[in-house]
Structure formats: C-alpha cells, structure tokens
C-alpha positions as a Markdown table, in Angstrom:
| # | Residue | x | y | z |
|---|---|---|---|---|
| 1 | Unk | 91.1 | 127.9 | 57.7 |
| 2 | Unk | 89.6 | 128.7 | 61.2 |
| 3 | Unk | 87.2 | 125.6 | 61.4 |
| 4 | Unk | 90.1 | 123.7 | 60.0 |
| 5 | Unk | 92.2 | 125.5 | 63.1 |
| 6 | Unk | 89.4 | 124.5 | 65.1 |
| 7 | Unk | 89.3 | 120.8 | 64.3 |
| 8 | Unk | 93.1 | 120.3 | 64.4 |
| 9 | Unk | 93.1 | 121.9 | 68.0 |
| 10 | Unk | 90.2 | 119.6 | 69.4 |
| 11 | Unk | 92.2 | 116.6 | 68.4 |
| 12 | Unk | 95.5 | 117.6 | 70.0 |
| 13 | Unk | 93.3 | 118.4 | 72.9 |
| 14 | Unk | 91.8 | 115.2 | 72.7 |
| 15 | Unk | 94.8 | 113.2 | 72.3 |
| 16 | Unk | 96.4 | 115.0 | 75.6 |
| 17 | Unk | 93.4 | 114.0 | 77.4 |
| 18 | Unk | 93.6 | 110.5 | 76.5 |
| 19 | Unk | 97.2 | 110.0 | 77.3 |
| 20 | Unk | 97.0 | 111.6 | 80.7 |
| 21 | Unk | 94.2 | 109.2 | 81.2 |
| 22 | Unk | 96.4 | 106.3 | 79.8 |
| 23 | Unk | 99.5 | 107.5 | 82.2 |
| 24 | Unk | 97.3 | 107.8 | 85.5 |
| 25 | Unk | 95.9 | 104.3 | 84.8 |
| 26 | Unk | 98.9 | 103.2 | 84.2 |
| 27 | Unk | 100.8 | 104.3 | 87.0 |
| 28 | Unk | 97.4 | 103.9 | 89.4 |
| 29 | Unk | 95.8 | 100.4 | 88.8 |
| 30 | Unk | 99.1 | 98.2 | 88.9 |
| 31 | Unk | 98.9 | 99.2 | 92.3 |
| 32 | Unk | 95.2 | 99.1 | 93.0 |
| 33 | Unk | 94.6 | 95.9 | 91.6 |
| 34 | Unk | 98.0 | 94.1 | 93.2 |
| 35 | Unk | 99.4 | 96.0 | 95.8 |
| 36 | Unk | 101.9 | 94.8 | 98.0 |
| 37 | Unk | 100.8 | 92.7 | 100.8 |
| 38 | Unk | 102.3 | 94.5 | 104.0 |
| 39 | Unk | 103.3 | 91.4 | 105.6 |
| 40 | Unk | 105.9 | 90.8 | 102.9 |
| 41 | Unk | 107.1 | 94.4 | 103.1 |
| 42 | Unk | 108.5 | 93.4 | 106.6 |
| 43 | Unk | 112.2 | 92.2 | 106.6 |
| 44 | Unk | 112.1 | 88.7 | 108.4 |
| 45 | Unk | 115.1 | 86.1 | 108.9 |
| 46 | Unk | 114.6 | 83.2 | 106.3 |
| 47 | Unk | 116.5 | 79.9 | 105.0 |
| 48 | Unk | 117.5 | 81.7 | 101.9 |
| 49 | Unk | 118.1 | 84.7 | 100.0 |
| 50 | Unk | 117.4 | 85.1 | 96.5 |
| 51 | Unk | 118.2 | 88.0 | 94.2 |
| 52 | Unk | 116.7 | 88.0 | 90.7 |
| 53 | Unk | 118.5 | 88.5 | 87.3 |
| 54 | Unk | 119.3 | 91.7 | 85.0 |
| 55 | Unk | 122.0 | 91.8 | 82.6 |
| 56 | Unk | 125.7 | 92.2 | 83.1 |
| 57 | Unk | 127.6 | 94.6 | 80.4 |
| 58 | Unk | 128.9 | 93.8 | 77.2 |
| 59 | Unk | 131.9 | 92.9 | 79.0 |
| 60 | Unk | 130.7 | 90.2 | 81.5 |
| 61 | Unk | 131.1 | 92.7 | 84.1 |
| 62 | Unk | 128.4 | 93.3 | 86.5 |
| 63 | Unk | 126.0 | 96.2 | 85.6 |
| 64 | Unk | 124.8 | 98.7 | 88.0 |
| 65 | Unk | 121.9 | 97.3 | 88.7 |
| 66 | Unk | 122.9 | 94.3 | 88.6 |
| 67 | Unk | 125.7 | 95.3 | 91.1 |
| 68 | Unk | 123.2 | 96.6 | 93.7 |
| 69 | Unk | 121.1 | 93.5 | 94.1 |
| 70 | Unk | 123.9 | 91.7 | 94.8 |
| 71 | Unk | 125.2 | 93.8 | 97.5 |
| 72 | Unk | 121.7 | 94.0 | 98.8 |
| 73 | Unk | 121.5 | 89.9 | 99.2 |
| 74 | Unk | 125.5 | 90.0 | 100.4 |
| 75 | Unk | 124.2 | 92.9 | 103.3 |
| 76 | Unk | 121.4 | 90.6 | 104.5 |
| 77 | Unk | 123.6 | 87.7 | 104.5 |
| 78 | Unk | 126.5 | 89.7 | 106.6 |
| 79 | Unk | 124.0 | 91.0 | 108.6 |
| 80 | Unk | 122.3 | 86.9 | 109.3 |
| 81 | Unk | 118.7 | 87.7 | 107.5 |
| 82 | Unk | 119.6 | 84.1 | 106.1 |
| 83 | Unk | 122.4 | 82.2 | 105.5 |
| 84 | Unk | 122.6 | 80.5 | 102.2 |
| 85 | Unk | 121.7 | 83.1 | 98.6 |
| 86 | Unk | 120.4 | 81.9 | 95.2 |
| 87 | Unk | 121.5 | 83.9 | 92.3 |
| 88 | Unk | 118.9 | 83.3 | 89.5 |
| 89 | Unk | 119.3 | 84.3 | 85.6 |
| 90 | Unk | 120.4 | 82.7 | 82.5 |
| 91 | Unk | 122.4 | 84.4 | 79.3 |
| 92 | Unk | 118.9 | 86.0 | 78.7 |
| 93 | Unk | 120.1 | 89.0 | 77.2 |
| 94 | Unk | 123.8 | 88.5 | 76.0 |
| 95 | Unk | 126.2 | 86.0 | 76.4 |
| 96 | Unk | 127.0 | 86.5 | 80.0 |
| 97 | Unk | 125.2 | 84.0 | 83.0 |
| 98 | Unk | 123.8 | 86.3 | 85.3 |
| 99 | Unk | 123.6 | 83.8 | 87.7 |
| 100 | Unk | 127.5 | 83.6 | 87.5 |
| 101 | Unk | 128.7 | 86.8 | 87.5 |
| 102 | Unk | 126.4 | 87.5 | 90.5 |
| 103 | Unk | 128.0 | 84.6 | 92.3 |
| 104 | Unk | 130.9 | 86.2 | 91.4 |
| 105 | Unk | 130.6 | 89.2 | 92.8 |
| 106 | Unk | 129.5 | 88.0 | 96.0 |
| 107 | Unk | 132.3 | 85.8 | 96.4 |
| 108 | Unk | 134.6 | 89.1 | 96.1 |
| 109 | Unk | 132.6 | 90.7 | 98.5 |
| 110 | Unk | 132.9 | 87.8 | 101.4 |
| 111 | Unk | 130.0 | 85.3 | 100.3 |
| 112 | Unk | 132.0 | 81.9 | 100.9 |
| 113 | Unk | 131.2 | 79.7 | 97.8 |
| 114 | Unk | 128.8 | 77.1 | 100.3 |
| 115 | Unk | 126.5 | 79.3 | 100.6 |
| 116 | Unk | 126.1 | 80.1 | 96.9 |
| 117 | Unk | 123.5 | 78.4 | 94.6 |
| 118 | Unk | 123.5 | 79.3 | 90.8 |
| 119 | Unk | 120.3 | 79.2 | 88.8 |
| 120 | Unk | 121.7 | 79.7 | 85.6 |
| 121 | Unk | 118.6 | 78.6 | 83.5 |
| 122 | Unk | 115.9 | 81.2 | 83.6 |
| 123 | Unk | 115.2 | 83.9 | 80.7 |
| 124 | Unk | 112.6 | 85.9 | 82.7 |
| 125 | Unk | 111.1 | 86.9 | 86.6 |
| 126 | Unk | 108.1 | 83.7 | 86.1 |
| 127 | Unk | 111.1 | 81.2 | 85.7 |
| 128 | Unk | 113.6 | 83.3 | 88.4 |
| 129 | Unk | 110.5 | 82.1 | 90.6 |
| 130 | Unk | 110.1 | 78.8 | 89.3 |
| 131 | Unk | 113.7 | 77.5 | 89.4 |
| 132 | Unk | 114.3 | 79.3 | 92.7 |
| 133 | Unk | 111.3 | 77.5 | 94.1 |
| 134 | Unk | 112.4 | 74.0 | 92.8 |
| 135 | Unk | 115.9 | 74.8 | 94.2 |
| 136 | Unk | 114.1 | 75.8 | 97.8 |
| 137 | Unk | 112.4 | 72.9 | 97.3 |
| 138 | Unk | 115.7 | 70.3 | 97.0 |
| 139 | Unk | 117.6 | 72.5 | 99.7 |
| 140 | Unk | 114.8 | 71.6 | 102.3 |
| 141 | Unk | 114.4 | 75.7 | 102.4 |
| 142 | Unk | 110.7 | 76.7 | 103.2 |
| 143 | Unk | 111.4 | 80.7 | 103.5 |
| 144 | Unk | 113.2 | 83.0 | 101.3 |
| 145 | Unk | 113.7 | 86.7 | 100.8 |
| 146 | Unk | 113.6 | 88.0 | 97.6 |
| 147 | Unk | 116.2 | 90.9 | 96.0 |
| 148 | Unk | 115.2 | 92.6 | 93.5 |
| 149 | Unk | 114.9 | 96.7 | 91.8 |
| 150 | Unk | 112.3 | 99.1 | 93.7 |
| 151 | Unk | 110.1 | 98.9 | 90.6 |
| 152 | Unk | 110.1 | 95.2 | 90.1 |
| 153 | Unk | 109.1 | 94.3 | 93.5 |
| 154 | Unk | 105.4 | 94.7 | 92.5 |
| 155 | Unk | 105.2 | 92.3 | 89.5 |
| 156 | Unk | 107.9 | 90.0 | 91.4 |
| 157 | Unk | 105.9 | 89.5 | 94.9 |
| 158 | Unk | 102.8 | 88.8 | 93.0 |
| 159 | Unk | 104.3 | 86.1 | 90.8 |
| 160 | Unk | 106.3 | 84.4 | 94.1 |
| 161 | Unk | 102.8 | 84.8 | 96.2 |
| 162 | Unk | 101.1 | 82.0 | 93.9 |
| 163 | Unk | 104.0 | 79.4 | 95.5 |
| 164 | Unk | 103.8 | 77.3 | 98.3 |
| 165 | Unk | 106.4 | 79.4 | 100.1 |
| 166 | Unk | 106.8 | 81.9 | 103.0 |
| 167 | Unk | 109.0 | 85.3 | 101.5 |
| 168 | Unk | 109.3 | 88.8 | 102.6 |
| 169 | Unk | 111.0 | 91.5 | 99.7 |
| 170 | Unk | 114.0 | 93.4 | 99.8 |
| 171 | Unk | 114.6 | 96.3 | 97.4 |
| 172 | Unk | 117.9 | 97.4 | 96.5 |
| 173 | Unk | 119.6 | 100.9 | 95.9 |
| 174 | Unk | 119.2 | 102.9 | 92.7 |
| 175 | Unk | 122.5 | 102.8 | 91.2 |
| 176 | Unk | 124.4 | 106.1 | 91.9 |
| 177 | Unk | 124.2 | 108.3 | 89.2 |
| 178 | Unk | 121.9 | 106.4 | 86.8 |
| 179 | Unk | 120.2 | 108.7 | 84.1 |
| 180 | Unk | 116.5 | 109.7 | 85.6 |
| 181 | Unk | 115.1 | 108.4 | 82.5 |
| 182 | Unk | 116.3 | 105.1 | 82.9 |
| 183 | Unk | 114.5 | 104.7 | 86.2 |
| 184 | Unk | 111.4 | 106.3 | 84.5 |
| 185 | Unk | 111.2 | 103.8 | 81.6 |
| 186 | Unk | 111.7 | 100.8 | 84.3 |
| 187 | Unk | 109.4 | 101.6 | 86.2 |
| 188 | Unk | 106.7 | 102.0 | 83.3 |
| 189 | Unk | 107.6 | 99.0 | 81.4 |
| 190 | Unk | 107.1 | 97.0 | 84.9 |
| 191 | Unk | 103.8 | 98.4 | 85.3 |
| 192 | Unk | 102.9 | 97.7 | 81.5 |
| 193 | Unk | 104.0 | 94.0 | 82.3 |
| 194 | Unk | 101.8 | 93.9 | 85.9 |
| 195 | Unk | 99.2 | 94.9 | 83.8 |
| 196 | Unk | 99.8 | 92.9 | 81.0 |
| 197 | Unk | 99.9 | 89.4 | 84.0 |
| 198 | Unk | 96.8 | 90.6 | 85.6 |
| 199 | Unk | 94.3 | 91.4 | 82.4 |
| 200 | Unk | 95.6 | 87.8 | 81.2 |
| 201 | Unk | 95.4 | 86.3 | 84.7 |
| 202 | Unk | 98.7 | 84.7 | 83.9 |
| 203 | Unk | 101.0 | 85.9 | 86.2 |
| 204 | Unk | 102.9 | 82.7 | 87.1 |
| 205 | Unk | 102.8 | 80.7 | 84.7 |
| 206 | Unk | 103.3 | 83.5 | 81.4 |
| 207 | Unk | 107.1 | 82.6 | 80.6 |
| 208 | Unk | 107.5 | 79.2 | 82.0 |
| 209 | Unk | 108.1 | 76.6 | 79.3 |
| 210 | Unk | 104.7 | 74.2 | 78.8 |
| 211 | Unk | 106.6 | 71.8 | 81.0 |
| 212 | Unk | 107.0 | 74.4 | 84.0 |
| 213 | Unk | 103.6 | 75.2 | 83.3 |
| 214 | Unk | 102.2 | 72.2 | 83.5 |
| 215 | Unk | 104.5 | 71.2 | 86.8 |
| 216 | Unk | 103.8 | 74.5 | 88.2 |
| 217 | Unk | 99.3 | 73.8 | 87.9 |
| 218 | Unk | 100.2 | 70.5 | 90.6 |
| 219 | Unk | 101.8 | 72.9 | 93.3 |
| 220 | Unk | 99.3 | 74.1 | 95.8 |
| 221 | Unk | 98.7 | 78.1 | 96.1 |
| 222 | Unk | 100.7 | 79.7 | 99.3 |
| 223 | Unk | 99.1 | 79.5 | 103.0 |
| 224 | Unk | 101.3 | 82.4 | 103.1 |
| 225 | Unk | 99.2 | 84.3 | 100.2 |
| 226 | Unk | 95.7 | 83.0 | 101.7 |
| 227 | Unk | 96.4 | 84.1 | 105.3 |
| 228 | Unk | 96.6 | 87.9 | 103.4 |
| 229 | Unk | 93.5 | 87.9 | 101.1 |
C-alpha cells in the first residue's frame, strides 16, 4: 500500500509540475515571441477607426463587451483621433450582425450615419482585418486605429501588422462588473490562439476563405511593420 501511496503521489506531483510549466508558457511566450511593437501602443490621429466584432446577446442587443468597443471608437471619434469608424463582424455567432448593432449603437451615442461603414461579412479577427483593409483600401484611408478587448490586442496587432497599412491600437474598458473568470478564460483562449498563429506561421491568412488567401499572398508586407523589426 505504501509503494502504491508512493507512486500515486509522484504522479500527482508530476502532473502539477507539468501544468505549471504548461500555464507559464502559456501566459509567457505569446508575449516573447510577438510582443507588441511600442510604436503601435502610441495613440496617433488616423483616417479611420475600426473596432472589431464580438457577439451581441440573444436579443440583438449589444453585449458588454461589445458595448465597450464601441464607446471606445465613438470617444476617439468625439475626441478627432479620426473621423470616419468601420464596424467589422458578421452573424458569426448568432443571428445578430455585429457590424449592425455596433453601428447602432454609435448612432445613439452621436456617430452621424456618414461616418459609419459596416463590414457585416467577417466570421473571425483574420477576416475583421482583411475586409477592413479592402474597405481602407476603397475609402482612399491609408491609417487606421484599431478597437478591440485588452487581451485581443496581442493576436489582433500581429495579424493587422502583415498589411500594407499604418495603425496604432486602442483597448477598451473591462465591462463593469464582468465575472473575473470570464476575463481569465479570454485572455487564455487568446493566448492559446497567438500560439496556435505563430507555431503554424499562419497568422493572417488562417480564417480567410481560399479566395482571401490567395488575394491577401499579392499584397505587399507593411513599411510600417519593417521600420519596427
């Protein structure tokens, strides 16, 4: 009973040890291997804003998260950081645009509909980038700064940083009174999926459909990004 005590207890140490190697690699090389450039950390006046998709309620109405990225892009646009905002997000997890009930949302906070541009096409953060781009693109817009959670800025700044675009990154407020947890398993699953981009060396084109892909291999890699490596 005592070597069978023995054994048990060396794998439960062993198993401890692994995880708390797993959850420090984890939470250390996301940043090691892509940190964010500094330049893009800095808040600069640009042609357009764009805040990236999350899903509204059940209801269609915006969720707390969703609520604070669009008052993030609506402050910078009060406050002349830019003067046009794209709203980028399909129905990509119920039947709701996210695109639309962002632009909503704005509109009732002040945003005049002119400056508004919907993206209501793209299921994940590689097409958010792609679409936005194209729009940029059609707009004449050369400069944009992106809206998005505290934890996603990571994973969104290095997919934007392979397009031939200037952008600086804004994060948004925690929604008041969100459960700790929630936060918690955010911020892990982003750093699973920085990972996940960076092993794979997909970051920018994992998501887009094979024609985005195949559109997006023509476009030539940021100035912006080379000036930093």
């Amino acid at each position: 009973m005592n070597i069978r005590n023995s054994v048990i207890s060396k794998i439960f140490r062993s198993i401890v040890v692994l995880a708390f190697i797993a959850l420090v690699t984890l939470n250390l090389l996301p940043d090691y291997l892509a940190g964010i450039p500094a330049q893009v950390t800095q808040l600069t006046k640009s042609d357009v804003v764009i805040v990236l998709g999350t899903p509204s309620d059940s209801e269609g109405n915006p969720s707390p998260v969703m609520r604070e990225r669009v008052l993030q892009g609506v402050e910078l646009l009060k406050k002349n950081y830019a003067k046009y905002i794209i709203f980028t997000g399909a129905a990509a997890h119920n039947e709701f645009v996210e695109a639309e009930v962002m632009a909503n949302l704005a509109k009732a906070n002040g945003i005049k509909p002119e400056q508004i541009v919907c993206e209501p096409n793209a299921q994940n953060t590689a097409q958010n980038a792609f679409n936005s781009v194209e729009l940029m693109r059609e707009h004449g817009w050369k400069s944009a700064i992106v809206v998005t959670s505290a934890a996603h800025l990571r994973r969104a700044s290095h997919i934007f940083s392979h397009y031939p675009i200037k952008y600086c990154l804004a994060s948004c407020n925690e929604p008041a009174g969100q459960p700790f947890y929630k936060s918690i398993v955010f911020d892990q699953r982003e750093k699973i999926f920085m990972l996940g981009d960076l092993f794979t060396r997909q970051s920018s084109t994992f998501g887009l459909t094979p024609a985005q892909a195949a559109k997006f291999q023509t476009m030539e890699v940021s100035s912006f990004r080379s000036e930093q490596d």
